[in-house]
Every structure is written in structure tokens, then in C-alpha cells.
C-alpha positions as CSV (number, residue, x, y, z in Angstrom):
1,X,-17.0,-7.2,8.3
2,X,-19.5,-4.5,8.0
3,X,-20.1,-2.6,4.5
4,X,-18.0,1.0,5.9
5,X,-15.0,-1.8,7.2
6,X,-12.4,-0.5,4.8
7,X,-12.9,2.8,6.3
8,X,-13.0,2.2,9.7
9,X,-9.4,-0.3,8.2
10,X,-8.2,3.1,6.9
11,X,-9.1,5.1,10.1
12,X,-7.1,2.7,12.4
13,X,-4.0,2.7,10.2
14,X,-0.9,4.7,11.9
15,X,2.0,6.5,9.7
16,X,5.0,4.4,10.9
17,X,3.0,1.6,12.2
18,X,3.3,-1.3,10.9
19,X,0.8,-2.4,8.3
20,X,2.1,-6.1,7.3
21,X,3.9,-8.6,8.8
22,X,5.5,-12.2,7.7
23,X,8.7,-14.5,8.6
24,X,11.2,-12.5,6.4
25,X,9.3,-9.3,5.4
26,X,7.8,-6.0,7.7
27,X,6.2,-3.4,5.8
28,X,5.6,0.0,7.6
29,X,2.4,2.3,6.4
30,X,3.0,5.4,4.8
31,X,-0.3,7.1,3.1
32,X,-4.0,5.8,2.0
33,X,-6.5,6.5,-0.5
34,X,-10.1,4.3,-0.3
35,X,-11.4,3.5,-4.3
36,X,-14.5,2.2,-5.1
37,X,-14.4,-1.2,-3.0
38,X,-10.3,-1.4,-2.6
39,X,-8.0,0.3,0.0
40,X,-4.8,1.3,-1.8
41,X,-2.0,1.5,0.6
42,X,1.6,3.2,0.4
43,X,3.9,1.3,2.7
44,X,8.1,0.8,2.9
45,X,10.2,-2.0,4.2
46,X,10.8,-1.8,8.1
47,X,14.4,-2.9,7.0
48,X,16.6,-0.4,6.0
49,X,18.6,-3.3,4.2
50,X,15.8,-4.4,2.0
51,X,16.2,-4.4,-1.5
52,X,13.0,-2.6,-2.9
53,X,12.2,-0.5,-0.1
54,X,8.9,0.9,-1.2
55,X,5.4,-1.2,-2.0
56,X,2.0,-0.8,-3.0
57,X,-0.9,-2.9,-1.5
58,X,-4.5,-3.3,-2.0
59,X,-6.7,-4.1,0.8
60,X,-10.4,-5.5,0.0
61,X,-13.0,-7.4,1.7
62,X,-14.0,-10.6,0.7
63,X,-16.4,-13.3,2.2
64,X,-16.2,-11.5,5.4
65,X,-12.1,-11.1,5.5
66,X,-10.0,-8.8,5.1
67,X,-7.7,-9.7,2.2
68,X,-4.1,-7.7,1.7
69,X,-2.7,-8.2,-2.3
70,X,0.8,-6.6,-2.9
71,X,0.6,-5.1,-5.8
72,X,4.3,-3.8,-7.1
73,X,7.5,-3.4,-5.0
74,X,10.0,-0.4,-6.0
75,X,13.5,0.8,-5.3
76,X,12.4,4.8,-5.1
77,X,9.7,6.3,-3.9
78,X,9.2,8.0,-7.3
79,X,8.2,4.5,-8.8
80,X,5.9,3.7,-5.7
81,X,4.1,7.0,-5.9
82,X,3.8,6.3,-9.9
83,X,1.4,3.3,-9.1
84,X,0.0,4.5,-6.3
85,X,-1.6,7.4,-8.5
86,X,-2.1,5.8,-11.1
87,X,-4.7,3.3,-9.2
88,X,-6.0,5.7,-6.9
89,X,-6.9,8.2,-10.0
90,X,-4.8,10.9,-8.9
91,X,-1.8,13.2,-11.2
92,X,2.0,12.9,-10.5
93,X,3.7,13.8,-13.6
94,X,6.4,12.1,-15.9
95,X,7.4,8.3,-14.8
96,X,10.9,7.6,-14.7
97,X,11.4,4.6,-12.0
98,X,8.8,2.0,-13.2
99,X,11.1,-1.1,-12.1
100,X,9.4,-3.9,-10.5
């Protein structure tokens, strides 16, 4: 993968679409921000049954690959937003939902 591959990543992902996929797990993508050498990705569960609806991920590039690291899972959106800020550099306010 080329050095600009995260952005081109970033470029191709889809609000709604999904972003991650596994045997019991589908996580949909919400919002973006690229940092440094790290994608840091909003998404929620595909499953309106799922237990912590909301994640945050981290997308990098290693060896060539593209490597996807959950980061935190949350019941609000509040709580995802909290870390999503918080790694990305940007201001949301007070934290009140900072269950993991």
C-alpha cells in the first residue's frame, strides 16, 4: 500500500456502509478523521440488538496491510464521540458515558 493509502481508505468509506465484518459482529461507518499515520473511525453495530451499539476503531498500515484495531465499544453515542475526540485532537465538552 502506497504512502497516501489511508486516504484514498478514507475516501472510499460510505456513511452506512459497512466498514467491518466477522461471524457474530457487523459494524456500519459513521464519521472519519486521518491523524498523523492512524485513521480513526466512528462506526455502530449493524444490529439493532447489540449490546454496545457504538465503537471506535483505528485503521493503520503496516508491512504493506491494512490493519483495523478496535479501540473502545460504548452504549451512547455520547461515550463514542468522547474517544473519538479525544484521539483525533478535537473539543466535545464534559464526559458523562465513559463505560467500556
Amino acid at each position: 500500500m502506497s504512502e497516501d493509502g489511508l486516504e484514498r481508505y478514507a475516501q472510499n468509506l460510505r456513511f452506512g456502509q459497512v466498514f467491518a465484518r466477522n461471524d457474530i459482529y457487523q459494524s456500519l461507518f459513521v464519521q472519519c478523521a486521518l491523524v498523523e499515520h492512524e485513521l480513526v473511525v466512528l462506526t455502530r453495530a449493524a444490529e439493532a440488538s447489540a449490546m454496545k451499539y457504538w465503537s471506535v476503531a483505528k485503521v493503520t498500515i503496516r508491512g504493506g496491510l491494512v490493519v483495523h484495531r478496535s479501540e473502545h465499544q460504548y452504549f451512547t453515542l455520547q461515550g463514542a464521540l468522547n474517544t473519538f475526540c479525544e484521539l483525533t485532537g478535537e473539543s466535545l465538552g464534559d464526559r458523562f458515558d465513559d463505560n467500556t
